[in-house]
C-alpha positions in Angstrom: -6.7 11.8 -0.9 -8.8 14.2 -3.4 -7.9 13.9 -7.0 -7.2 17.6 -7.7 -4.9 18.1 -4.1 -2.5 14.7 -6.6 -2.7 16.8 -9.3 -1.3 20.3 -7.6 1.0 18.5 -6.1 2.2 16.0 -9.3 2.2 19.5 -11.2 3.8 22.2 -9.1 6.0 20.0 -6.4 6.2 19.3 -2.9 7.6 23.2 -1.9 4.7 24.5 -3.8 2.3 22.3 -1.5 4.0 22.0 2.2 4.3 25.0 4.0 7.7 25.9 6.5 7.1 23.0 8.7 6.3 20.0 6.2 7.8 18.5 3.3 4.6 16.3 1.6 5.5 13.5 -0.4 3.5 10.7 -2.7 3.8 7.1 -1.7 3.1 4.1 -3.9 1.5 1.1 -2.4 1.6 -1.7 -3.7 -2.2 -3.1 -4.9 -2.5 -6.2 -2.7 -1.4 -3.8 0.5 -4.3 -1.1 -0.3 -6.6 -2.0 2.1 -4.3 -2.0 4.8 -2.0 1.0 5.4 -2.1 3.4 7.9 -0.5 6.2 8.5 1.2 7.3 12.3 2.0 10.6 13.7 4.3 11.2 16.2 4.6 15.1 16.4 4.5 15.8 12.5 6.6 13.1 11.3 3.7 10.5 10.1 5.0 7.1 9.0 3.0 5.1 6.1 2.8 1.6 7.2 1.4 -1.6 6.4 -0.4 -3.9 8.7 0.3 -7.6 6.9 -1.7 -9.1 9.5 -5.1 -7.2 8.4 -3.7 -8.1 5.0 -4.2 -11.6 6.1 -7.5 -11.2 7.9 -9.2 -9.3 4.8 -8.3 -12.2 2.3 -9.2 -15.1 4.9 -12.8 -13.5 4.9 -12.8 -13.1 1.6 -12.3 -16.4 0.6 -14.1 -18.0 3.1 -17.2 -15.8 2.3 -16.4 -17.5 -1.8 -15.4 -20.7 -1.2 -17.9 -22.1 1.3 -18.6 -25.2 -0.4 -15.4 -25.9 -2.0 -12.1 -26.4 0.8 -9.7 -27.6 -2.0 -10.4 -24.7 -4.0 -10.0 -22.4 -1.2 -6.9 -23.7 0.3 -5.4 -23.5 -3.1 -6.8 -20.5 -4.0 -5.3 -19.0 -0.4 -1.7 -20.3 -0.7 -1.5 -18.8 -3.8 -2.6 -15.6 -2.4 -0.4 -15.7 0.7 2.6 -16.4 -1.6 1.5 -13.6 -4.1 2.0 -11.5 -0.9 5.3 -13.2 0.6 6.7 -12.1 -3.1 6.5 -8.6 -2.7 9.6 -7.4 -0.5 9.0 -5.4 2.5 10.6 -2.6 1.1 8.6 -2.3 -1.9 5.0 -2.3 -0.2 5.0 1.6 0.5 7.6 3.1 -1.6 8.2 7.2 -2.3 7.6 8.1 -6.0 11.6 8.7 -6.7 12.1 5.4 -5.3 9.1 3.9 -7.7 10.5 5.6 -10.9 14.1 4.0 -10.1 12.7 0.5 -9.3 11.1 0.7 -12.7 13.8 2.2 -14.4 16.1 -0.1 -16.8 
């Protein structure tokens, strides 16, 4: 998304930005979930999801492409990647910005 379209919408609100038929709305994603979300339509109602599986598949590669040499460092290395992932809760992997500022909230 373009800079400026986040910063009308930070600054002036989701009815300043959606029209009669939409309601727009920022979602946080978590870092290590970045690479992977997509977003589904179905008639206007779009869905932000996360495919863990391509999560998977982009660190694999990644690791093998570093560790090519090395398969002790590389299986450590990946367990404590999957289990970096396995720690964040489904429901925190593409979260709406009211539901961010409570999470974060005391």
């Amino acid at each position: 998304m373009e800079p400026l379209a986040i910063e009308l919408f930070l600054e002036h609100g989701s009815k300043w930005c959606s029209d009669a038929m939409a309601d727009l709305e920022i979602k946080y994603v978590h870092p290590l979930f970045a690479d992977s979300v997509h977003v589904k339509e179905y008639d206007g109602n779009e869905t932000v999801t996360v495919d863990s599986a391509d999560v998977y598949r982009h660190i694999l590669k990644k690791f093998l492409a570093d560790h090519k040499d090395n398969s002790i460092a590389f299986i450590t290395q990946l367990k404590q990647q999957v289990a970096e992932l396995e720690a964040v809760p489904l429901d925190q992997r593409v979260v709406s910005q009211s539901k961010l500022a409570s999470m974060q909230s005391p």
